[in-house]
N, C-alpha and C positions, 0 to 999 in steps of 0.2 A: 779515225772517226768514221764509222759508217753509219750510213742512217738511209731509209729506204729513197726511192728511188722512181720516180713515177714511172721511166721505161726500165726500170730493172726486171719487170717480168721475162719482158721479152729476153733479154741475157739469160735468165736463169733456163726461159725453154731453148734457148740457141746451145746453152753450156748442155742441157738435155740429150739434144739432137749429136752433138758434137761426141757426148761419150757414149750413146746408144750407135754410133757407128765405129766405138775402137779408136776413137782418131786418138792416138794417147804422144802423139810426138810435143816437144816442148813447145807451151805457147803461153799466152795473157791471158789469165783467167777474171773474170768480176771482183773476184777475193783479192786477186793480189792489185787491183786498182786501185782499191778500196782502202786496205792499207796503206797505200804510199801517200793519202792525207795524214796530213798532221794538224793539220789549223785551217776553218774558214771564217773567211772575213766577206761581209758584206758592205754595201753601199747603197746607197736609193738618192742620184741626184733631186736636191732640191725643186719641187716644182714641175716634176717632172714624171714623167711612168718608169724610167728607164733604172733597172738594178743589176749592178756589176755585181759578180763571185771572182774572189779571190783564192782559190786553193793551195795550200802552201803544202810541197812533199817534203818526202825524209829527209834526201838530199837539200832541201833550202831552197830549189825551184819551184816557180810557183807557175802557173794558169790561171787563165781569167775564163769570165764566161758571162756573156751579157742577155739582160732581156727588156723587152720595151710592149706596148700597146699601145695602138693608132690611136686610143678613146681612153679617156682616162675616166670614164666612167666604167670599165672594163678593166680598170686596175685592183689588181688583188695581191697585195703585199706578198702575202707568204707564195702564194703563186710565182711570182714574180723572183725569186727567190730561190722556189724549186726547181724553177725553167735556167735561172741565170748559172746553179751549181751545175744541172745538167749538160749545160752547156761544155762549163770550163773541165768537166770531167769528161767528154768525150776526149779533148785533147789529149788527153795522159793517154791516152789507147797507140796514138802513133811513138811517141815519145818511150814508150815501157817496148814497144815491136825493135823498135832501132836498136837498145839497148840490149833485150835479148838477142839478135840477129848479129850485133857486134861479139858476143861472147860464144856464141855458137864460131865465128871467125874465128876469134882467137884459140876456143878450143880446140878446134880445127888442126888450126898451124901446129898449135904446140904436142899434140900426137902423131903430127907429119914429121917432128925436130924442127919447126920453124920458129923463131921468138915471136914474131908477130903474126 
């Protein structure tokens, strides 16, 4: 499920900056973030400003991501919403590094003759 993104610009001139200098070694792109949703689910407690995200990946782990405003006169649902997915999708940025960085290990080994 992708859908825009209020700081994705910025990603998009970072991914800019990133291949106008060659940097082409393996890494976590926007695209492949973006893919690893599957399902979101939102929340808006009762009575309240505060909206949880839910992001659920390919794998079946999920991330949350939360957002609030001191003034609830200053509450804006869909806002609230876009800030809370933004959130819980920064998390998948370390989570996708660990896992490419672990397979980078194991490829590693196993062109050394190492099983692990």
């Amino acid at each position: 499920m992708t859908r825009p993104d209020a700081g994705f610009t910025d990603e998009q001139a970072l991914e800019e900056q990133i291949q106008a200098h060659g940097l082409t070694a393996p890494r976590i792109t926007p695209e492949q973030i973006d893919a690893q949703i599957v399902r979101e689910d939102y929340h808006r407690f009762p009575d309240t400003t505060v909206t949880i995200a839910l992001l659920t990946l390919r794998n079946g782990y999920a991330v949350t991501g939360e957002s609030a405003c001191v003034s609830s006169d200053n509450f804006n649902a869909t806002l609230g919403r876009d800030i809370a997915r933004r959130n819980a999708r920064e998390k998948i940025w370390p989570l996708m590094g660990y896992a490419l960085r672990d397979q980078q290990l194991r490829d590693s080994a196993k062109r050394r003759g190492h099983p692990h």
